[in-house]
Structure formats: structure tokens, C-alpha cells
C-alpha positions in Angstrom: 37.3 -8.4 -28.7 38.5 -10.9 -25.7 39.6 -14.3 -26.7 36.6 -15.8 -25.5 34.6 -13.4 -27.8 37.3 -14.6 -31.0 37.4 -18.4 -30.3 33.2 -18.4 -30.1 33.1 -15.9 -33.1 35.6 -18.9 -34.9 33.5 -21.3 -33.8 30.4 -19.9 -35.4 32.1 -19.5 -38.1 33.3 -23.3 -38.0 29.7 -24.7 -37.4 28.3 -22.6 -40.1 31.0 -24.3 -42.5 29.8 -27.7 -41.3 25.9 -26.8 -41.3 26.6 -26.0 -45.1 28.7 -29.3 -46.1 26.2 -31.4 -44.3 23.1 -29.2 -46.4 25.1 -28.4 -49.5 28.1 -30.6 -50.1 28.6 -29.8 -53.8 28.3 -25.9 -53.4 30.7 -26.0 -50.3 33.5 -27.9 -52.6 33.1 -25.3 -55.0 33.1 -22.7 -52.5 36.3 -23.9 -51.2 37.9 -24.0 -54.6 36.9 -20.4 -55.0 38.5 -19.8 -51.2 42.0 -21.1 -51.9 42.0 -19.5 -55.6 40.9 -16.0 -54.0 44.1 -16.4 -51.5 46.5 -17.7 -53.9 44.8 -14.3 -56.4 45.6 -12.3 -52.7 49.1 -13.5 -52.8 49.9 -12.9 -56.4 48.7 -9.0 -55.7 50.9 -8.8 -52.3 53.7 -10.0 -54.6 53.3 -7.5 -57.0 53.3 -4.6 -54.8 56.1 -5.5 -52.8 58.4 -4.0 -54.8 60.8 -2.2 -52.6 61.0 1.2 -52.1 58.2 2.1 -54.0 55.0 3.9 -53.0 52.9 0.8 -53.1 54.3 -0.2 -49.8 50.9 1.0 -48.2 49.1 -0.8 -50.3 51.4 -4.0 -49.7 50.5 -3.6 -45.7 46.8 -3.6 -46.4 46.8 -6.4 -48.7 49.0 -8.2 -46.0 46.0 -7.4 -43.7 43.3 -8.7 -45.7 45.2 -11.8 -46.5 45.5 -12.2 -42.6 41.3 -11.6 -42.1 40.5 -14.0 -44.7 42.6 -16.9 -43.6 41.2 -16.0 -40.1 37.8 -16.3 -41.7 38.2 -19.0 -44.3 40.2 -21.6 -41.5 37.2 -22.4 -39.1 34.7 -22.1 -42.0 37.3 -24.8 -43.9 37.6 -26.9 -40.8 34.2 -27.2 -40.2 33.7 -28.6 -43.9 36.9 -30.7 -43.2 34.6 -32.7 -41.0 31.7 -32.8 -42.6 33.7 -34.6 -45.5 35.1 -37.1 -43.7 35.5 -39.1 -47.0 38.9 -40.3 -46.1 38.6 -41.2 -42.3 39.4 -39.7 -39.3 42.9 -39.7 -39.7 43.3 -37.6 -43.1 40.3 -35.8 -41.7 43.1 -34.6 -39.0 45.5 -34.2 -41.3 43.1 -31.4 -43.3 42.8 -29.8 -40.3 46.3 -29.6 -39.0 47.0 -28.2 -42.6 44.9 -25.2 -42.5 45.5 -24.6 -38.8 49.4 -24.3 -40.3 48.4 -22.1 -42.9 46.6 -19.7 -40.6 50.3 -20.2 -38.4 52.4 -19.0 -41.6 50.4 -16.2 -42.2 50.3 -15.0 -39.2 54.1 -15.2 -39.1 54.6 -14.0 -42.0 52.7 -11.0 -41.3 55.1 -10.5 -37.9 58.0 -11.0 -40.2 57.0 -7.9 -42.7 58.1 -5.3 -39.8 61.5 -6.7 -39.1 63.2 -4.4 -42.2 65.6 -2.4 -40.6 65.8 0.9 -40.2 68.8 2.5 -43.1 70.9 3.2 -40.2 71.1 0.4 -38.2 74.4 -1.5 -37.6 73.3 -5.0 -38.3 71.5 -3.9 -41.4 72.8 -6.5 -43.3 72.0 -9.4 -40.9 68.4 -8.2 -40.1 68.0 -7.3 -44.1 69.1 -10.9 -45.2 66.6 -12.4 -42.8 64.2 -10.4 -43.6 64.5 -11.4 -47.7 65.0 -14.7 -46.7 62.0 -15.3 -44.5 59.4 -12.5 -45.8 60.2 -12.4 -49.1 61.0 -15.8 -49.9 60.8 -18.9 -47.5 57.0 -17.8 -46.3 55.7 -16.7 -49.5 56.1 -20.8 -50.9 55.2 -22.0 -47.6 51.5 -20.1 -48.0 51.5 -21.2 -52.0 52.3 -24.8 -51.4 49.6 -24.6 -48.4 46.7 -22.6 -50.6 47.5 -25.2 -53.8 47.2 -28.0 -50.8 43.9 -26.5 -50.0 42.8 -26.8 -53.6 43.6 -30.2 -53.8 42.8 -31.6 -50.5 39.1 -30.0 -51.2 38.6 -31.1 -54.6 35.3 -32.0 -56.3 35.1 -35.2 -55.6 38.4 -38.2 -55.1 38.8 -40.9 -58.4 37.6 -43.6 -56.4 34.3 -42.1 -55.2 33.5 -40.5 -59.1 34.7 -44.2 -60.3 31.9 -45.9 -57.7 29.2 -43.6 -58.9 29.6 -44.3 -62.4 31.4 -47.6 -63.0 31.6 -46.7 -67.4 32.5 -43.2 -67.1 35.4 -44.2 -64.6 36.6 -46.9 -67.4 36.3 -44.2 -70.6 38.5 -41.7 -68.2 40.9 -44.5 -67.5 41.7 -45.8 -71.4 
């Protein structure tokens, strides 16, 4: 696929995200609740078979490649509900945005960064091992948890303040 191909395939994928917000605002919150918990799911099973040297290492790769599909997938589909639920204004509306364009940025690194283990032989093992732990194993691993529970929160049912406007009583029996 060229780039052109990608980045009109994305935004397909971005208007269809906004056609459904704008149609179906309370199914695409949900939906986006079920997004971020299915990748946060994705990275609990990538954790558990990265054990190292164990034969699950395949299986690791192709759960490292599914994760990096679906946040392709799920980022233009997110962004176009970002801005059909511009609740918050145009400036957190940007900050939603910027936010999942850095998630899909993390994963993709993190992806590079899971074929920089060196070889058994190599002189500067312990250098190139060290990094690798500390960025593949560790640093980027919280990075994409703190971003996917962002994701939950940032896309949320509905804020306080517009559930409290809808039903004054309700917002007061919550509050006491």
C-alpha cells in the first residue's frame, strides 16, 4: 500500500469514527471503553509471553503485531470521535488527539525496540541488553498502560458536570 493509499484508508477510518459519534454518541463511548480495555487485555497477554527464552517468543512477536494493527485501527477511528465530542472545547479536544497520536508513536517504537536484543555473542551485549530491558521491557510498556488507562478516562461515559446538568437531584444524592 503507498502512503497515499494508508493516510486515505486512515482517514476513512477517521470519518467513519465521527459519522458514528455524531449518529450514536452513547454506543461510541461504550465502544471506546471496550477499545482501550481490549488494548490494555492485548498488553497483559504480550506481558505474559514475554518471558525470555521460552518458546512463546513467536507468539510474543504476533501479539506485538496485533497490538500494532489495532492501535493503527482504533487511533483515526478514536480521533474522529475525539471531535465529534467536543464537550470540553477545542483545546482539550487537541489535547485528546495529541494523546492517541502518541500512543500510536509508543507503539510503534516499542515495536522497533523488540528487535534490538543482541545476539549471545556480541561484545556490547551488556549495553545493548540493558537498553533493551530498560526501554522494551520496562519504560514503554507503562508509557502504553498510562496512555490506554488515559484513553479510558478521557472517553468516559459522560463528565460530572454534564450528568449533574441533566439531572440536577441525582447529581445532589451522588454528591452527599
Amino acid at each position: 500500500m503507498t502512503f497515499l493509499q494508508s493516510m486515505l484508508f486512515s482517514g476513512a477510518i477517521g470519518y467513519s469514527g465521527w459519522y458514528f459519534a455524531k449518529h450514536k454518541p452513547t454506543v461510541a463511548r461504550t465502544a471506546t471503553a471496550i477499545i482501550a480495555t481490549s488494548c490494555l487485555a492485548l498488553l497483559v497477554a504480550l506481558a505474559i509471553s514475554a518471558a525470555p527464552k521460552s518458546p512463546s517468543w513467536l507468539r510474543h512477536r504476533m501479539l506485538g503485531h496485533v497490538l500494532i494493527i489495532a492501535v493503527w485501527l482504533y487511533v483515526p477511528l478514536l480521533t474522529g470521535i475525539a471531535i465529534t465530542q467536543n464537550d470540553c472545547g477545542w483545546r482539550r479536544t487537541a489535547v485528546r488527539i495529541g494523546m492517541l497520536l502518541l500512543t500510536l508513536a509508543i507503539t510503534l517504537f516499542a515495536a522497533a525496540t523488540g528487535y534490538m536484543q543482541p545476539p549471545i555473542s556480541d561484545i556490547f551485549a551488556e549495553e545493548s541488553r540493558n537498553r533493551f530491558v530498560g526501554y522494551h521491557m520496562f519504560a514503554l510498556p507503562i508509557a502504553l498502560v498510562v496512555m490506554f488507562i488515559y484513553w479510558l478516562r478521557m472517553f468516559r461515559s459522560k463528565s460530572r458536570e454534564l450528568r449533574a446538568a441533566e439531572n440536577p437531584e441525582r447529581a445532589i444524592k451522588e454528591h452527599l
